[in-house]
N, C-alpha and C positions, 0 to 999 in steps of 0.2 A: 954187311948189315949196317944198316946208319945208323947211328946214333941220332935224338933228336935234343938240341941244344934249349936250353933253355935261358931266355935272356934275363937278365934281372928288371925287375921293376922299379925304375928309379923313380921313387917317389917326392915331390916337388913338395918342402914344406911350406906351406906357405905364412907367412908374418904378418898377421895382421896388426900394423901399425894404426893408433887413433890418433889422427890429430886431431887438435880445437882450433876449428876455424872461426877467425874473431869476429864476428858479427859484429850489428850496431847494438850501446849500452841500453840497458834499458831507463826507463826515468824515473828519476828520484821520487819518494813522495815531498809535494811541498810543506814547505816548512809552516808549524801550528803558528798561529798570530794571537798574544794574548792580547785581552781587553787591557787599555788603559785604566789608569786610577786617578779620578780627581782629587783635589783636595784646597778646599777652602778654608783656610786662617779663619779660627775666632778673632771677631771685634772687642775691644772692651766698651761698656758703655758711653755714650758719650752724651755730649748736652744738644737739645737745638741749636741750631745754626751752623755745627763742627761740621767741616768736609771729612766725609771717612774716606778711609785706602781700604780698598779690596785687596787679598792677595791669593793669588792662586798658583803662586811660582814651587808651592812641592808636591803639584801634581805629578806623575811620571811615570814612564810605559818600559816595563823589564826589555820589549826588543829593542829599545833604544830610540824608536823612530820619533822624527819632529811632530809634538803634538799641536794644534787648533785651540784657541777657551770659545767660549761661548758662556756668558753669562747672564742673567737675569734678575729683576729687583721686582720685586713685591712691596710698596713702601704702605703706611696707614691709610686710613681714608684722609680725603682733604689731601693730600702731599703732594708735591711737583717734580719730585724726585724723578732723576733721571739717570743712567749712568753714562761719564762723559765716554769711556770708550769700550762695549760689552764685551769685544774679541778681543783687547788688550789681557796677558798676565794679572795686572794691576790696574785695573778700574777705577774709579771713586765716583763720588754721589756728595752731595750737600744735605744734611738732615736737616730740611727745613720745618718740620714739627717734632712736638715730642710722641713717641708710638714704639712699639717696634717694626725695623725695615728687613725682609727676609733676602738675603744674594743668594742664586743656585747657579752653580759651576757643572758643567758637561766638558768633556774634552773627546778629541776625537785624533787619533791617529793614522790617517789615512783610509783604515778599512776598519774599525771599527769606534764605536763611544763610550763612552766610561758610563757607570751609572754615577746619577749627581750627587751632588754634594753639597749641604745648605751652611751657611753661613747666620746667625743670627745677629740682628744688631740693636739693641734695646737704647732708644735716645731720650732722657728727663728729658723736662723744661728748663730751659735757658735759664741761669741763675742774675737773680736782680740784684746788684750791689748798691746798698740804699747809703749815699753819700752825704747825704744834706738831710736834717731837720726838719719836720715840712714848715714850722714857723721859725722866729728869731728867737731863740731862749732865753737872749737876755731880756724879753717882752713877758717871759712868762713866767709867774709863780708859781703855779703850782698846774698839779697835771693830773685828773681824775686815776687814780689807784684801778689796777686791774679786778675786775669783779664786781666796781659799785653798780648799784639800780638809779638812773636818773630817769624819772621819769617811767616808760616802757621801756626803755634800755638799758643793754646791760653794756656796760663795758670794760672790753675796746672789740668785742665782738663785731658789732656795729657801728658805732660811735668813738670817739676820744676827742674830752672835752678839754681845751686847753683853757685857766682863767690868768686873765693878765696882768701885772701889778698895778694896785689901788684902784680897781675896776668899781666904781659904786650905779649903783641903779639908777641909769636915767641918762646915764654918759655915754658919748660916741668915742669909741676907739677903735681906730685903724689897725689891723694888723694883715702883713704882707704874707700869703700863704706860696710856697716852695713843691714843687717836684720834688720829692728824696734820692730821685733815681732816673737816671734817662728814661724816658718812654714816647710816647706819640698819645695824643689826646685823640678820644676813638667816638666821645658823646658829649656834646652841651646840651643842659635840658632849662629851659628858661621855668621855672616851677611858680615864679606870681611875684609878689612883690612884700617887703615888709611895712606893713603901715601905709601901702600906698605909696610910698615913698622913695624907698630901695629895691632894687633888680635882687632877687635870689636864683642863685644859679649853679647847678648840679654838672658837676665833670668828671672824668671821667678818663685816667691817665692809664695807658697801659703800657705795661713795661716790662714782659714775658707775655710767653701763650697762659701761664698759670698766674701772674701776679699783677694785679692793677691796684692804684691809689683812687681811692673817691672824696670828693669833697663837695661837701653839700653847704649851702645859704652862705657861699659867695655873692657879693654883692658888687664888686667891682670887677671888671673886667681887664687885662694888657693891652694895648690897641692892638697887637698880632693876635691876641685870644679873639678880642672883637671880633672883628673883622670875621669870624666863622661862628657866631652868638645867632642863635633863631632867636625871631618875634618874640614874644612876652607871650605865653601860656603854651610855649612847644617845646 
């Protein structure tokens, strides 16, 4: 009788090993880009004719990147204002009237602009340093008092009557009249004559945008004033 054998089943275990196979990385997300920040310097007030400086140097962008200016002026009416360099840090301007001049600053960092940023600049009138007398004081006694009524006027609202020593009615006396203050004569008005006799003549000196000297029934003229004197009745 056989016997019938029985073989063993050798069973194969098998190992499943994983490996990571290194692929390509995937991409980054790009990096956020913050807006830049302007920033325009307050001015302090200044006078007509001051050159102002702009400044715009503590503008600045957290990612560090080289910022662009870009500026612009708004000056009063009338004004010639210009700025000498707008893409400069530091610009400046010449306040040639008195107003206020408005500067807005933008910056831009490559990819994006800042929102602006205004600058305000408030310029008086040029102040007039009255140097001179407008006559010789040693000519004069006495000096009409602020508030008298001569006549219809009041003064020195209108008028200041200067009287000269031992002045009596009926006497010619010369007296030489003064600019107090640098300026530029801006109107000669030839207004008629006294008695037929003498030129009167109205001028008209200006020596700020706010400040001018008048003087009225001048009778003699400088030969440099001359020289720019209209006809008799203009």
């Amino acid at each position: 009788m056989r016997t019938r054998g029985h073989l063993p089943l050798l069973g194969l275990s098998a190992i499943a090993a994983s490996a990571c196979s290194a692929g390509p990385e995937s991409p980054s997300a790009p990096a956020t880009n913050t807006r830049p920040v302007a920033l325009a310097r307050s001015v302090d007030s200044v006078t007509a004719g001051s050159l102002v400086a702009l400044d715009g140097t503590g503008s600045r962008d957290v990612d560090g990147d080289p910022l662009t200016f870009q500026w612009t002026l708004s000056p009063p009416d009338g004004s010639g204002a210009n700025l000498t360099n707008p893409t400069d840090p530091e610009p400046s301007f010449t306040a040639d009237l008195a107003g206020e001049y408005v500067a807005v600053l933008t910056v831009h960092d490559g990819k994006l602009h800042s929102e602006p940023d205004t600058a305000s600049v408030v310029v008086t009138a040029e102040l007039a340093e009255f140097e001179f007398p407008p006559v010789d004081l040693s000519k004069v006694a006495f000096i009409e008092p602020m508030g008298s009524m001569i006549g219809n006027h009041v003064t020195p609202i209108d008028h200041q009557y200067y009287y000269a020593q031992d002045f009596h009615q009926g006497q010619q006396l010369a007296i030489d009249v003064y600019s107090p203050a640098a300026g530029r004569i801006t109107n000669i008005q030839h207004m008629g004559s006294f008695d037929g006799t003498m030129d009167d003549y109205r001028i008209v000196i200006e020596h700020t945008d706010a400040v001018s000297s008048i003087y009225i029934h001048v009778d003699h003229l400088s030969a440099k004033v001359a020289a720019f004197a209209p006809d008799s009745g203009q």
